[in-house]
N, C-alpha and C positions, 0 to 999 in steps of 0.2 A: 588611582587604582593600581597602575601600575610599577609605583615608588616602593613598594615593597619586596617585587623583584628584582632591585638593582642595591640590595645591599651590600656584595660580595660576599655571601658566604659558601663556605668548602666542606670538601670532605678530603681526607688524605687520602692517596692511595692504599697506603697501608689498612684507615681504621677500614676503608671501602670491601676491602680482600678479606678483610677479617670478618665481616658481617652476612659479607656476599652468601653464602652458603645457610645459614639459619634464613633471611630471606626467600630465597629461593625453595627451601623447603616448606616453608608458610604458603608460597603462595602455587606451588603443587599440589599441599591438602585444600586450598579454598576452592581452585580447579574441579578438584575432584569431590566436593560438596556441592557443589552449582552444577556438577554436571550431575548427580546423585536426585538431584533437586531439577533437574529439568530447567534450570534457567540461562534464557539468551543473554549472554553479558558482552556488549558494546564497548570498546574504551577510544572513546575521538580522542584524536591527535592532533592536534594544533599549535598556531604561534607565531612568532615573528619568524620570518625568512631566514634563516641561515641559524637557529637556535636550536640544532642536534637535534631533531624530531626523527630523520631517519636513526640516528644510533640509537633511539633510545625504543624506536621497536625490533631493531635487531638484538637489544638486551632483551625485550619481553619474549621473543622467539626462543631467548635459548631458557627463561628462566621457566617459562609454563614448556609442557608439554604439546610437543609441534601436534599432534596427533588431532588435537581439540581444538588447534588456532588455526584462524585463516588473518594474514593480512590481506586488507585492499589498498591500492594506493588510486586517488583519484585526481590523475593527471589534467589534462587540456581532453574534450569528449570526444569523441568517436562520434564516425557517422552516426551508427547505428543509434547514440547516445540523443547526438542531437538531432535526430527522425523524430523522438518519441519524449514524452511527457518527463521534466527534469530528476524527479524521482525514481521514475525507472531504475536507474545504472544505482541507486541506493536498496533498494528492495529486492533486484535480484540476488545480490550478494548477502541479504541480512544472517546474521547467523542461526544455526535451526537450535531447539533448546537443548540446553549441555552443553554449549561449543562455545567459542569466545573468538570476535571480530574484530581485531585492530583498523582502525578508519583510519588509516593516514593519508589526510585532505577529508574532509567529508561534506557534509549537506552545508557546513556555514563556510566554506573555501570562495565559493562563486559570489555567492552576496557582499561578502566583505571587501575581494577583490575587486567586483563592478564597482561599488559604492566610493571606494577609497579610489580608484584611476578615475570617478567622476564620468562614469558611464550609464549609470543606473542614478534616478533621484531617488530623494528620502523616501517618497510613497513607494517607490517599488521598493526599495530599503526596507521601510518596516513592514512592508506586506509579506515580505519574504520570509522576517523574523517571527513575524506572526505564523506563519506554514510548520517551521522549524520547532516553535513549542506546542503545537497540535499533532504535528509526527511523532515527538518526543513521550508525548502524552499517551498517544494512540497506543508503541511499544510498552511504555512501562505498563499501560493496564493489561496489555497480555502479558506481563510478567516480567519483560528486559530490564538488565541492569545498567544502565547508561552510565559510565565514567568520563567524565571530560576533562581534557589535562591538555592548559593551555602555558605555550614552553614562550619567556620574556626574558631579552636580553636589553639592552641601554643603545643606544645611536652609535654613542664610541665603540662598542663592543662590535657591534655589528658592521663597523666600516673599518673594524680591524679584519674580521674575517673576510672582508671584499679584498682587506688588501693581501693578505696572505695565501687565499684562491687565486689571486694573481701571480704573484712570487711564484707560485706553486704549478701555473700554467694550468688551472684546472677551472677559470672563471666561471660562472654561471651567468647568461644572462640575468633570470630569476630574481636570483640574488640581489645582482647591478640595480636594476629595475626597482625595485620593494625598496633597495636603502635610498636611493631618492626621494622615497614617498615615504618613511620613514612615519612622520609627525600625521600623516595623514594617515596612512595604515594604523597607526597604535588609538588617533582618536573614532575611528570607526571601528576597529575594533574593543574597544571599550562599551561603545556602544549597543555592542552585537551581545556582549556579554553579558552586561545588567539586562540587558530584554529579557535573554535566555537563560540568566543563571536561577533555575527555580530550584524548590527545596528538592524534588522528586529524582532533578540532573541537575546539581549545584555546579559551578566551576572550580577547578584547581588550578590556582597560577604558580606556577613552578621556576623560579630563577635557574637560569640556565647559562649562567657564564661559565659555572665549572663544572664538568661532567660527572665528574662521582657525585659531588651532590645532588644533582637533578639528576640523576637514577636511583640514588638512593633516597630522594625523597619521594620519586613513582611508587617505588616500592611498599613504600609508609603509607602511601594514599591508596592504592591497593589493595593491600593487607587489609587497613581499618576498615575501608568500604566496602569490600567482600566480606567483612567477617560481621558486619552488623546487619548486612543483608541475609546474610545467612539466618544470624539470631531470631531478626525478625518474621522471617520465613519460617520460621520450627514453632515462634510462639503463635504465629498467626492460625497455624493446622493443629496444637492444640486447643485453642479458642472454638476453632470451628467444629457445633458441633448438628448447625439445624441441615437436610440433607434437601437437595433440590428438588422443588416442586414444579405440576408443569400447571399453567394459567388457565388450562382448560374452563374452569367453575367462574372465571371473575366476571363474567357479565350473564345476563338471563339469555335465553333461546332468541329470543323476539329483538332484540337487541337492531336498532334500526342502523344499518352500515351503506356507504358508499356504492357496494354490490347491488342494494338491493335495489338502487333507482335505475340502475341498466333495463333496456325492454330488449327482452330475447325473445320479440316475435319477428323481426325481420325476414322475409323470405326473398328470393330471386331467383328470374326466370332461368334452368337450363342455355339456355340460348343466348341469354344477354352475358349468364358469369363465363361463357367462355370466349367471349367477343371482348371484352371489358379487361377479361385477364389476359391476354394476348394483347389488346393494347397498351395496361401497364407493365407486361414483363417488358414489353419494347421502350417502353420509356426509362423503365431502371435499367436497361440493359445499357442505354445510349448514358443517360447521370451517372454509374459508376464506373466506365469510360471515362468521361471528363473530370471525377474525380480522382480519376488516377493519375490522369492528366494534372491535376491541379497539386497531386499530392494532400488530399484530405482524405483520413481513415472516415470507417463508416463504424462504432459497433453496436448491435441491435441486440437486445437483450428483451427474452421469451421467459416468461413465467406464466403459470396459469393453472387449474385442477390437473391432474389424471386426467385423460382420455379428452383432456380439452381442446382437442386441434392442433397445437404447439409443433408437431412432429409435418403432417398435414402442410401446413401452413408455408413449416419453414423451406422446403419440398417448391413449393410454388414460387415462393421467393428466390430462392437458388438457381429457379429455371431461367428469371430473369437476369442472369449474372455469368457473366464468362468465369471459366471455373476456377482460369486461373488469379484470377481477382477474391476472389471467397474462399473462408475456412468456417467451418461450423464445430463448434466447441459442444460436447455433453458434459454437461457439470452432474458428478456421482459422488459417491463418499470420496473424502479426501484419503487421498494415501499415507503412509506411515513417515515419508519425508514430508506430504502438504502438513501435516498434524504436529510435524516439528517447527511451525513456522507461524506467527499470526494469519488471520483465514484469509484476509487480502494478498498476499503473498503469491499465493499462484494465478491469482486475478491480474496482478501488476505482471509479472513473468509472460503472459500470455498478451501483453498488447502488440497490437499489428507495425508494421512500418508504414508507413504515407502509403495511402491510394490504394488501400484495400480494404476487406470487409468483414469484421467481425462478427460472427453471430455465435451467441449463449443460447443454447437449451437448458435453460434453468444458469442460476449465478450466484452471484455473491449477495444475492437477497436468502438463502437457505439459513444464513446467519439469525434473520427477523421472521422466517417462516416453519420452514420444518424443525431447527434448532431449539426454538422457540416453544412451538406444540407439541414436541417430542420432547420437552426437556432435558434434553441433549446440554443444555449449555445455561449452565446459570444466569437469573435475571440480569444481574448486574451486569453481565456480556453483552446478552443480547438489546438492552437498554441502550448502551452502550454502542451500538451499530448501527443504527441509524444517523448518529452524527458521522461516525467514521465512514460511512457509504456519502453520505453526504460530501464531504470533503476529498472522497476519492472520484467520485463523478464533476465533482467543479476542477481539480485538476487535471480528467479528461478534455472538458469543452474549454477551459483556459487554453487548452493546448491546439484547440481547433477541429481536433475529434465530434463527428457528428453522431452525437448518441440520443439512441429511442429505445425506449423500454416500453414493452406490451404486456396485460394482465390479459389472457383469455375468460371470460369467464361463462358456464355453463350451469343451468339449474340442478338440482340436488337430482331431479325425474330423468336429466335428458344423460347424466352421466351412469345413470342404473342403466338405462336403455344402450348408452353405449358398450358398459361392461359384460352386459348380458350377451351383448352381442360380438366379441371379444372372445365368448367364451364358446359359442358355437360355432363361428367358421375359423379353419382350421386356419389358414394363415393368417390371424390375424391372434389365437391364441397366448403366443411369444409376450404379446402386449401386456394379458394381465396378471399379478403376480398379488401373493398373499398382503402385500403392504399395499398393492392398492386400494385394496378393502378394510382392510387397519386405518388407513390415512380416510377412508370417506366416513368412518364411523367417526371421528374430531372434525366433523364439516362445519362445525361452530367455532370451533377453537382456529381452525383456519381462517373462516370469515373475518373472527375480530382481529386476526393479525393481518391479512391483507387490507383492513379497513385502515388499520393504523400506521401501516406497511404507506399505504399512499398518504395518507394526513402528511408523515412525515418526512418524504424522500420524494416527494413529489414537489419538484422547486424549477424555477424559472428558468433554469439553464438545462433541467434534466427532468419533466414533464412524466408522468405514466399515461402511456393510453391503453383507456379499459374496454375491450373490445368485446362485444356481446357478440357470443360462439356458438348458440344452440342450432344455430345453421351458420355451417362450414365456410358453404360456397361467400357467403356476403362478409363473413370473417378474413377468410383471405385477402379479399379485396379491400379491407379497409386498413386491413396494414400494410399490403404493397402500395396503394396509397398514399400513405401517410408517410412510410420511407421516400416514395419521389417527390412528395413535399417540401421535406426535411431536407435530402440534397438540392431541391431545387433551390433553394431560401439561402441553405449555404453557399450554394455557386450562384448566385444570383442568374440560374438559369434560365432561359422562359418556360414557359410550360408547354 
């Protein structure tokens, strides 16, 4: 694979200076068409050690418009990096659309490095590779342009420049380190490549002995792939001409769902729910203690109707928790930054550090729910979410994260009776608002999506419990409950 970069070939100074300028103007107007165009454009940076990858994003700094670029460089992690889920320190930086992200080091840096120092075996190798073209995937379908530009020089080349950082008193360890491992580095990364080189993020291998050439062949790979992206981008919105419909009509009223075998007659005594809740706020109080102790996050995630208890609930569960251990999250319309970013974005932005608690009022399920029934967002989106929740909740529990998700759910009768009432005593008024009566007139088009909301996200490492809420008191209880379970199992607590 890699014999193609070790041909020697150059550019002069000269023809370099002469071009430089029509370049640079090219790739200013394709800047200013992607960003016209609302699209996130990615370009990883990669390659062998000591192969110009820093000069050659100090060229793209001066050649696009600093305004619209962010470099990241991804070093050795940070604590705070390595607290939390490996994708993190990638997500919060992604770029928002219109803006362009130079990755110098990025999501394939760590896998290649463990694998080639013989840290990491092949199953964690290619489980890794496998993550890499599912994230890749995730971006392009919200729209990102992923350029990958992998920079290859030859043994000899590269153990000149060891030796000339030497000469020069400017050695690297880095450097040192990688040209030992040389033959090992270049077959694991090869490796990494073919995995990940799909049509959607193909690779560019760019010979990199001479430096004008390899910026001026960045430059060529740029230009052609910004500008076809573009093309394809104008022909595709004239194509499009059918306008988004919401699923409301696709099944009958009667339509038999997972909702409907809940029994919401439970009742319980006065007396026993405040004995019962006082016994488990003391028990969550003492488990998420010893999970902080332990350094294992909690986060619990509330969905459910209007007026379903959710609010209620989370109130009770809060009591059982020192405060400064708990943060309670309201998920509302995204802001005008969240809307410039894939919709997981401020879901990854918002995870906890070790041995604390996260709770959603409402989450990253409005993707497969309101999105969905409101027509807010094209099928092929919201089809489309389910796997990617999927994937984003397995590398929360990969990570050790103790995650529970609750559906409250309430009869069509017991939520009039509570709106009604919502509406006649005065504090409690604030609660109900013209969309909650909007949203209960699609009580169909809800059901079938929380029906299939659980069919499909409801997976062995991240479970939905559906909690029958037409009495409050016995609904609380079964989700404090069910959280000291959940940390109990995790800390292999007693009970």
């Amino acid at each position: 694979m890699f014999e193609t970069a070790e041909l020697g070939r150059e550019v002069s100074k000269a023809d370099f200076e002469a071009q430089e300028p029509q370049l640079r103007s090219q790739m200013l107007s394709l800047q200013r068409r992607l960003r016209d165009m609302n699209v996130p454009v990615l370009i990883v940076i990669s390659g062998v050690e000591g192969a110009g990858k820093g000069g050659v994003v100090n060229r793209l700094n001066t050649w696009f418009d600093s305004r619209g670029v962010r470099t990241n460089a991804f070093w050795e992690l940070s604590d705070e990096e390595r607290e939390r889920p490996r994708y993190w320190r990638f997500w919060r930086v992604l770029p928002a659309r219109g803006s362009i992200g130079l990755m110098l080091g990025s999501w394939y840096t760590e896998p290649i490095v463990e694998h080639a120092f013989e840290r990491s075996g092949v199953d964690k190798f290619e489980h890794e590779l496998q993550h890499i073209v599912e994230f890749e995937q995730l971006l392009i379908d919200d729209g990102a342009l992923i350029i990958k530009l992998w920079f290859h020089i030859s043994k000899a080349e590269q153990d000149r420049r060891v030796e000339q950082d030497i000469e020069d008193h400017i050695a690297s360890p880095q450097l040192s380190s990688f040209a030992k491992q040389y033959e090992r580095f270049t077959c694991v990364s090869e490796r990494a490549i073919r995995h990940t080189d799909l049509a959607i993020a193909p690779w560019h291998i760019i010979e990199a002995t001479d430096r004008h050439y390899q910026h001026f062949t960045v430059a060529q790979i740029l230009i052609d792939t910004m500008t076809r992206h573009c093309e394809r981008l104008e022909h595709t919105q004239k194509r499009k001409t059918s306008k988004r419909k919401s699923e409301n009509s696709e099944i009958g009223a009667h339509h038999k769902n997972i909702l409907n075998t809940l029994d919401l007659s439970g009742q319980i005594d006065r007396d026993d729910y405040e004995r019962e809740l006082t016994e488990l706020q003391n028990r969550l109080r003492r488990l998420t203690w010893q999970a902080k102790k332990e350094k294992r996050d909690t986060v619990l995630v509330f969905e459910g109707w209007d007026a379903g208890g959710k609010g209620g609930t989370i109130r009770r569960l809060v009591a059982g928790i020192d405060a400064r251990l708990v943060r309670v999250i309201s998920i509302s319309a995204p802001s005008d930054e969240e809307k410039a970013h894939h919709y997981l974005w401020r879901f990854w932005r918002q995870l906890p550090r070790p041995g604390s608690v996260t709770i959603y009022d409402r989450s990253w399920y409005g993707r497969v729910l309101v999105e969905r029934v409101q027509g807010l967002t094209p099928r092929v989106d919201w089809e489309r979410g389910y796997q990617e929740i999927n994937d984003f909740e397995e590398q929360l529990t990969d990570h050790g994260i103790v995650l529970k998700k609750f559906w409250l759910h309430i009869s069509p009768e017991e939520q009039l009776s509570r709106f009604e009432k919502r509406e006649e005593v005065d504090w409690k008024k604030y609660k109900i608002t013209d969309e909650d009566w909007r949203n209960r007139e699609q009580w169909e088009g809800y059901e079938r999506a929380v029906h299939e909301m659980v069919a499909r996200t409801s997976t062995a490492k991240a479970p939905w419990t559906l909690v029958p809420a037409n009495n409050k008191k016995s609904a609380r209880l079964m989700v404090i409950r069910t959280v000291c379970e959940a940390l109990e199992e995790a800390l292999q607590a007693p009970p």
